[in-house]
C-alpha positions in Angstrom: -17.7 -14.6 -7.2 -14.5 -12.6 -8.3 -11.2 -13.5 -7.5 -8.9 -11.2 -6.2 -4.7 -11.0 -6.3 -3.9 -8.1 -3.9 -0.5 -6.6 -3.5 1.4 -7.8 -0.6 1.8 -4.1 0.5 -2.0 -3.7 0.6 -2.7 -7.0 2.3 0.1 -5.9 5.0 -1.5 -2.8 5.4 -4.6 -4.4 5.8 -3.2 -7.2 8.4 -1.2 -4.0 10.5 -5.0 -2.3 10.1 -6.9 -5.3 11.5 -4.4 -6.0 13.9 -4.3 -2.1 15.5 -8.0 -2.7 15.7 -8.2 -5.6 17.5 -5.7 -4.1 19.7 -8.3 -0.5 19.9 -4.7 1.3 19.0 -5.9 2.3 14.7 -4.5 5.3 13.6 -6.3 7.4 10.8 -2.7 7.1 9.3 -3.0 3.5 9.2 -6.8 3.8 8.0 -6.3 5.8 5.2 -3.7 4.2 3.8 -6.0 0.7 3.5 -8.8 2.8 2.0 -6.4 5.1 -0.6 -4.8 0.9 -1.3 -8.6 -0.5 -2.1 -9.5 2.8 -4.2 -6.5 2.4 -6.0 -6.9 -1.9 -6.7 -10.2 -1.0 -7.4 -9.9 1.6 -10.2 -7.1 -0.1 -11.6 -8.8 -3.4 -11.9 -12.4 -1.6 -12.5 -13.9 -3.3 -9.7 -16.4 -1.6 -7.6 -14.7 0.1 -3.9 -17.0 -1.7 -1.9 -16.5 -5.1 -3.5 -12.8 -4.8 -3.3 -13.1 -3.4 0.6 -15.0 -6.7 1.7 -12.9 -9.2 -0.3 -9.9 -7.6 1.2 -11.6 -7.7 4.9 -12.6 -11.6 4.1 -9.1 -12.4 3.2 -7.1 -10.5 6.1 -10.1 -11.4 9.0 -11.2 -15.1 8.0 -8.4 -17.2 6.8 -7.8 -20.1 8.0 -5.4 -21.0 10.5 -2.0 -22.3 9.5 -1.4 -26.3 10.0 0.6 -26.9 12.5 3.6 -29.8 12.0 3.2 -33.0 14.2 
């Protein structure tokens, strides 16, 4: 499995995107802008779009959660 090391622009973009969906408030604005950021990682790195997109989702949608202090 490939490793990734997005940009924290793209990974806030992503966040904001994931966030505005969950919230049924994403913009094509705020869509675009994810998907122009993942064409762009993925051409630079010469990964394939679709295995960039889904790493980038898996990251933003399934981390775990934070540990909280006791």
């Amino acid at each position: 499995m490939t490793t990734f090391d997005f940009p924290d622009d793209l990974l806030s973009a992503a966040r904001a995107s994931w966030e505005a969906i969950q919230a049924g408030r994403l913009t094509v604005d705020q869509a675009t802008a994810v998907h122009d950021g993942v064409v762009a990682y993925a051409t630079e790195h010469g990964h394939s779009r679709y295995e960039v997109e889904m790493a980038l989702k898996k990251a933003v949608r399934h981390t775990a959660p934070e540990a909280t202090k006791g």
